[in-house]
C-alpha positions in Angstrom: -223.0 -310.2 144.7 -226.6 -309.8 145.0 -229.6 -311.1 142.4 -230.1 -307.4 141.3 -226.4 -306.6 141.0 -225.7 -309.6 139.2 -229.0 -308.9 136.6 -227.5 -305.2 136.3 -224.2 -306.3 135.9 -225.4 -308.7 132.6 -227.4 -306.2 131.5 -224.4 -303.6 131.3 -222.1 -306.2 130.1 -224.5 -307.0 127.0 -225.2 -303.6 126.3 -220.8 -303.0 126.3 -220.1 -306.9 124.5 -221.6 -305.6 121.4 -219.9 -302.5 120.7 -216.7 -304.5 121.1 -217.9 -306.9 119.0 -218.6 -303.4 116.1 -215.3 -302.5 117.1 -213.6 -305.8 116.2 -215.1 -305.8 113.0 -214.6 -302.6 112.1 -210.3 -303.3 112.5 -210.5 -306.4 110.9 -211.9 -305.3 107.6 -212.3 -301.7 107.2 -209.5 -300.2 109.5 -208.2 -297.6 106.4 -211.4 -295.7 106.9 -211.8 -294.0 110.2 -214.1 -294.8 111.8 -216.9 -292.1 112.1 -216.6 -292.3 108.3 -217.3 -296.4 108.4 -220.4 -295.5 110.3 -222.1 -293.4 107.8 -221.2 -295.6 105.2 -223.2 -298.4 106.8 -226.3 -296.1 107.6 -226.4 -294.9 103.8 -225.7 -298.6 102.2 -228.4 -299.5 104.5 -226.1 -302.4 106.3 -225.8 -300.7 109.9 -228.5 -303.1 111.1 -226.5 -306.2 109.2 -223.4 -305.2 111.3 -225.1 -304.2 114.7 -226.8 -308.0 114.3 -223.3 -309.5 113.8 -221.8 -307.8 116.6 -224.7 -309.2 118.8 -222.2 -312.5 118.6 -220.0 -311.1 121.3 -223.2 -311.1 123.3 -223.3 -315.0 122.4 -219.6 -315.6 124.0 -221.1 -313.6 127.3 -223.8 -315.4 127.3 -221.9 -318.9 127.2 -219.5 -318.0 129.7 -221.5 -316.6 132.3 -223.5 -320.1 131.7 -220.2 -322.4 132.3 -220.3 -320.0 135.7 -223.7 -320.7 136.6 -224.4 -317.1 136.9 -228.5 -317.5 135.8 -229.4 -313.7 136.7 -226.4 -312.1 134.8 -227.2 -314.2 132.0 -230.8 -312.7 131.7 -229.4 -309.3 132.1 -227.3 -310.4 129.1 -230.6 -311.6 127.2 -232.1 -308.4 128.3 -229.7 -306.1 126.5 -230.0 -308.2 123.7 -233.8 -307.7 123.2 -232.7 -303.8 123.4 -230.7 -304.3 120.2 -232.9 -306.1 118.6 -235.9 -303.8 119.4 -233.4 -300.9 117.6 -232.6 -303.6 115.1 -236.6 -304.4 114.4 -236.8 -300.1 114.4 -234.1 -299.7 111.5 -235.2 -302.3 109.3 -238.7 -300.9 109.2 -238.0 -297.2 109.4 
């Protein structure tokens, strides 16, 4: 794989690791709400950035494995992605 594909292929990976990571939390602690409803309930508590930050963690696990592969460019695409969600993070804290 080339250096560009392997950067875009980190970079797509840490955009997608996250909302798995929302996902997982969302069935392990609130699965009797759906989950549109669980959404809005964040955003008006003010706690969507809190759970968007902790969902960054599966971004963590990608990160680590692609290191034990050696795979340096996906691993900035990772970082990246994650400088994405914390740019939107950074936006709803302050707006």
């Amino acid at each position: 794989m080339s250096q560009r594909n392997q950067f875009l292929a980190g970079f797509a990976g840490g955009l997608l690791a996250p909302l798995l990571g929302f996902y997982l939390y969302y069935i392990s602690f609130f699965r009797q709400m759906d989950i549109i409803a669980f959404f809005h309930a964040l955003q008006n508590n003010n706690t969507l950035a809190a759970a968007i930050s902790l969902s960054l963690l599966a971004n963590l696990a990608l990160f680590f494995i692609l290191d034990r592969y050696g795979k340096l460019r996906a691993e900035q695409g990772v970082i990246a992605a994650t400088f994405i969600y914390g740019f939107y993070i950074l936006y709803l804290k302050l707006f």
